[in-house]
C-alpha positions in Angstrom: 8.0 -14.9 -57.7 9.9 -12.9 -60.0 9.5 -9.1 -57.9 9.9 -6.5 -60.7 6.8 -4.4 -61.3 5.1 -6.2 -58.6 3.5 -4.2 -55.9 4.0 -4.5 -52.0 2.5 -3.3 -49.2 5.1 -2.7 -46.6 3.7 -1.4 -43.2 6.3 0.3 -40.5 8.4 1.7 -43.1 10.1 4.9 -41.9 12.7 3.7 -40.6 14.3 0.5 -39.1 13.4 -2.8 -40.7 10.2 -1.5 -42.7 12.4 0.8 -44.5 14.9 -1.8 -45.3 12.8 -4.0 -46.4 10.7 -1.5 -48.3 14.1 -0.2 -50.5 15.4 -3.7 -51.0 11.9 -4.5 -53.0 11.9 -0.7 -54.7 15.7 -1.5 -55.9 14.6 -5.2 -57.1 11.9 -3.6 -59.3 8.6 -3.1 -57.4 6.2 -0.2 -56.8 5.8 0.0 -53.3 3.2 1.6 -50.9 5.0 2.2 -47.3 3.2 3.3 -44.1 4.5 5.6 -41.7 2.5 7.1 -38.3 5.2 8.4 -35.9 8.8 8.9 -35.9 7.8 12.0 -38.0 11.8 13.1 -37.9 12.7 10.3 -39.8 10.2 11.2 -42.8 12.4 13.2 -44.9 15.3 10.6 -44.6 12.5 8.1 -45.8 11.3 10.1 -49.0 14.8 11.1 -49.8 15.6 7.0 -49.7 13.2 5.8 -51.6 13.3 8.6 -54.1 16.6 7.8 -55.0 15.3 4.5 -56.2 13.9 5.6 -58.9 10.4 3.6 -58.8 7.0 4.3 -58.5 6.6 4.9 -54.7 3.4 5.9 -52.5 3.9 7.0 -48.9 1.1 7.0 -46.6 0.9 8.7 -43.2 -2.2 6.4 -41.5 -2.7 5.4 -37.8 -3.5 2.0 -38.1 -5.1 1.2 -34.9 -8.1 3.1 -36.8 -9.7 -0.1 -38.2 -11.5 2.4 -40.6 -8.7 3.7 -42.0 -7.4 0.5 -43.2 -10.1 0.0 -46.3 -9.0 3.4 -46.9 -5.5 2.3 -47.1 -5.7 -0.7 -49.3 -8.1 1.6 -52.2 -5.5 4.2 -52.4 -2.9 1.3 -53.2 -5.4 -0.1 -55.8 -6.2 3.4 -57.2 -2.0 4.1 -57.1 -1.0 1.0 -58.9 -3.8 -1.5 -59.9 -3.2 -4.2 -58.0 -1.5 -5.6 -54.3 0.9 -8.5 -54.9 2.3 -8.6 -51.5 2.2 -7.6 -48.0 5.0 -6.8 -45.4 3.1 -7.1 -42.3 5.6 -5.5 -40.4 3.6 -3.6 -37.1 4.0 -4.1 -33.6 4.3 -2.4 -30.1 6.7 -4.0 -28.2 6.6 -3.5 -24.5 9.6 -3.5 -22.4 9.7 -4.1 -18.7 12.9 -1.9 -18.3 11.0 1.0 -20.3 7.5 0.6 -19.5 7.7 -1.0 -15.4 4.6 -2.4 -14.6 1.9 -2.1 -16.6 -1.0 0.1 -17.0 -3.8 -1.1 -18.7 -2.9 1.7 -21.9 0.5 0.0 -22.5 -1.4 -3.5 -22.6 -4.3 -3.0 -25.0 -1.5 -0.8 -27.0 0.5 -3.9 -27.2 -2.3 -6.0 -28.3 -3.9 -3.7 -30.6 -0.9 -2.9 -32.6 1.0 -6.2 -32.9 -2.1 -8.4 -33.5 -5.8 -6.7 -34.2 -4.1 -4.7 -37.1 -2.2 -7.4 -38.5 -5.7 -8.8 -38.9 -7.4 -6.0 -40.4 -4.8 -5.1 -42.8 -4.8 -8.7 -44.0 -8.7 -9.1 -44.2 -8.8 -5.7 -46.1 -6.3 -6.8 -48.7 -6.9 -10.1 -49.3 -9.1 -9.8 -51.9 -6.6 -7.7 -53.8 -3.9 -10.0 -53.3 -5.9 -13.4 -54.4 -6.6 -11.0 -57.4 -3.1 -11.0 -58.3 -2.7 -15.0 -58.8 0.8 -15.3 -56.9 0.4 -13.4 -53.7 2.7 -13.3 -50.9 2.2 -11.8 -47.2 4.9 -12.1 -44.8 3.6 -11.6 -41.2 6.6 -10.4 -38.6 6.5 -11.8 -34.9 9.1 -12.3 -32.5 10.8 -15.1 -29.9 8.9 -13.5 -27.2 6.0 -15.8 -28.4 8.1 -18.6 -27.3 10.4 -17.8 -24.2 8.0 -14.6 -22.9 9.6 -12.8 -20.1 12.3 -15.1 -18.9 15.9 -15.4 -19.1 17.7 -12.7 -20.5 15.2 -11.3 -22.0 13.3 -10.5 -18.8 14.1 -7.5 -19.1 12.6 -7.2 -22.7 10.0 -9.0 -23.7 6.5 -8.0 -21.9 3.7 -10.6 -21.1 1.2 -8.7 -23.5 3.6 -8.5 -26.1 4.7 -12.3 -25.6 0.7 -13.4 -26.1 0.1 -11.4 -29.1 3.3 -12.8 -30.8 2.3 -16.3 -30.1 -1.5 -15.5 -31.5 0.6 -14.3 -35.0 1.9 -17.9 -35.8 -2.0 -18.8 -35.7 -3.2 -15.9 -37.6 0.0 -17.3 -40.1 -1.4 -21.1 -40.5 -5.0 -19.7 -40.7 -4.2 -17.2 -43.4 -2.5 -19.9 -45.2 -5.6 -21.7 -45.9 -7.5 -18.9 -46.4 -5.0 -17.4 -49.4 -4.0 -20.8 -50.6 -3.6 -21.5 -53.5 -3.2 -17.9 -54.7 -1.9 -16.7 -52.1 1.1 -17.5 -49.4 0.9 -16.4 -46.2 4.8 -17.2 -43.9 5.9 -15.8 -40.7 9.5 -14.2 -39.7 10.0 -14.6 -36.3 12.7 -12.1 -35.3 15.6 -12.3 -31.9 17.4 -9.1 -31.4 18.0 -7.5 -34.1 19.0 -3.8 -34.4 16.0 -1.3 -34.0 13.6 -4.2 -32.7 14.7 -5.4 -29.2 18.7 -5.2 -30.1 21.2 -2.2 -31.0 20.1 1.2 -31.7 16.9 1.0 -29.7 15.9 2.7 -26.4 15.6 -0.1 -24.3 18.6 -1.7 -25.0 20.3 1.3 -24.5 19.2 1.1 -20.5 19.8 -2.6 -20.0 23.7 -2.5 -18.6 26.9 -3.8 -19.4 26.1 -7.3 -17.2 22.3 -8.0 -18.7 23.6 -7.0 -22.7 25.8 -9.9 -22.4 23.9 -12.3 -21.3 22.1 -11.6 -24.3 24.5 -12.0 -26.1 25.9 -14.9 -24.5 22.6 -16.7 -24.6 22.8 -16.4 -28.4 24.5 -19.4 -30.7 25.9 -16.7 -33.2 27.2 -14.4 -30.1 25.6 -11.2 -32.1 22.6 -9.4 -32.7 21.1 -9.2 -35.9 21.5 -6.6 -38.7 18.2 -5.1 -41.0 20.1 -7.5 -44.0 19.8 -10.4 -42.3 16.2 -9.7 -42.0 15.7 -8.2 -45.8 17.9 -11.6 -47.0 15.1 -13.4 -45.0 12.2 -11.6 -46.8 13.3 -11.7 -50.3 14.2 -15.7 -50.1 10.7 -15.8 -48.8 9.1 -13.9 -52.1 11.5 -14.8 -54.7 13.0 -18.3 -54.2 10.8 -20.4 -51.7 7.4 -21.1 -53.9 6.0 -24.2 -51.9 6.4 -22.3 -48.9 3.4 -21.6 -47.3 1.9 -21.2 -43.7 5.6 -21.7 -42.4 7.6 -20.1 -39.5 11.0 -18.9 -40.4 12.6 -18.5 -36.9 15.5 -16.0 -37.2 17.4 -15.3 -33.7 21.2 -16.3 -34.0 20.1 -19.7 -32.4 18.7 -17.0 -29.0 16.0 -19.9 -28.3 18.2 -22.5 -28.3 21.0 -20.9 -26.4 20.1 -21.7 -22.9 20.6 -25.2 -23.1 23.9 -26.5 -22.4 25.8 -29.3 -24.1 27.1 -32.0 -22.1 30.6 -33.8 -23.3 29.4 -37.0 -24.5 30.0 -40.2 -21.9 32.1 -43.0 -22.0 29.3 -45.5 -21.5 29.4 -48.6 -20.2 30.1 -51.1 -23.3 
């Protein structure tokens, strides 16, 4: 996919990876819508970003657990710029234990509703749009809780809500694969700690200590936490270079998941 004057959807963009992702595309040549709901002190910050870019730009303030807003969303992109090429479905709620405690029913549906039912809509809504375009692309965003849920390390981190809905994204992926193919692809990044989603400059890691950090840390092949690049590097091989990609999981976690097992030196047999 060659990106300039294409136009992407990116969802969660005020800040953090959204926004990353969202000015890597605008500087690369695309018009791009971005969403925004809270983190309302970040806004000017955002528009003073991506006007600096230079390009054609909407920003929309939408709550998107309001299914009916969604529609809504997806026409005032198509009235804006004409067309949707692709879709950074980048929205979740992740729950942690060491913010949250135990859960009220609230924090569970909130989980649920924002990391999967909306993923959903959003796609539904603007896959028309997208099949439209002839060369589609829609990256969904999940994260290793899907795979090692509240254990280890990060049991402090991942919540069991959060952990299901994760794990229902990679099906939503393969599905929407099918359904977009062969106009459309539809991949999935599944994300470790990375800074401002479950690693550095968030509030929960923030309250883990000194001890529990580490074992984070040590429980990850690359010994680090990721950076926003690592993730935008991710999306734009995804769009740009990997064209018989499609209904794929791109697991991207320093090596987090397969961290825990040890090993062994190999033995002198017997021979």
């Amino acid at each position: 996919m060659k990106l300039k004057d294409k136009v992407a959807l990116v969802l969660g963009a005020v800040k953090g990876i959204g926004r990353g992702i969202g000015l890597d595309l605008a500087r690369r040549g695309c018009k791009v819508a971005l969403t925004y709901f809270d983190w309302e002190e970040s806004l000017a910050d955002m528009k003073a970003a991506f006007a600096r870019t230079g390009r054609d730009h909407l920003i929309v303030k939408v709550n998107l657990l309001q299914t009916e807003k969604i529609q809504e969303l997806i026409q005032q992109v198509i009235d804006r710029f004409g067309r949707l090429d692709i879709l950074i479905n980048n929205i979740e709620r992740g729950g942690w234990p060491v913010v949250h405690g135990p859960y009220v029913r609230e924090q569970w549906d909130l989980e649920m509703e924002t990391t999967l039912r909306t993923k959903w809509w959003v796609f539904n809504a603007a896959l028309p749009h997208l099949k439209a375009s002839g060369n589609g692309a829609v990256i969904n965003f999940s994260s290793i809780a899907a795979i090692v849920g509240r254990s280890g390390p990060a049991s402090y981190v991942f919540n069991d809500g959060y952990s299901a809905a994760s794990r229902g994204i990679s099906l939503l992926t393969e599905t929407w694969a099918r359904l977009g193919a062969p106009q459309v692809r539809v991949n999935e990044i599944m994300l470790g700690f990375v800074e401002t989603r479950h690693g550095k400059n968030t509030r929960g890691w923030n309250l883990l200590s000194a001890e529990q950090k580490n074992a984070i840390l040590h429980h990850t092949l690359m010994e680090r936490t990721g950076v926003i690049d690592d993730v935008v590097k991710a999306v734009r091989f995804i769009l740009r270079d990997a064209s018989f990609m499609t209904g794929a999981l791109l697991r991207l976690d320093g090596g987090y998941v397969l961290g825990g097992e040890i090993m062994a030196p190999m033995p002198q047999g017997v021979l």
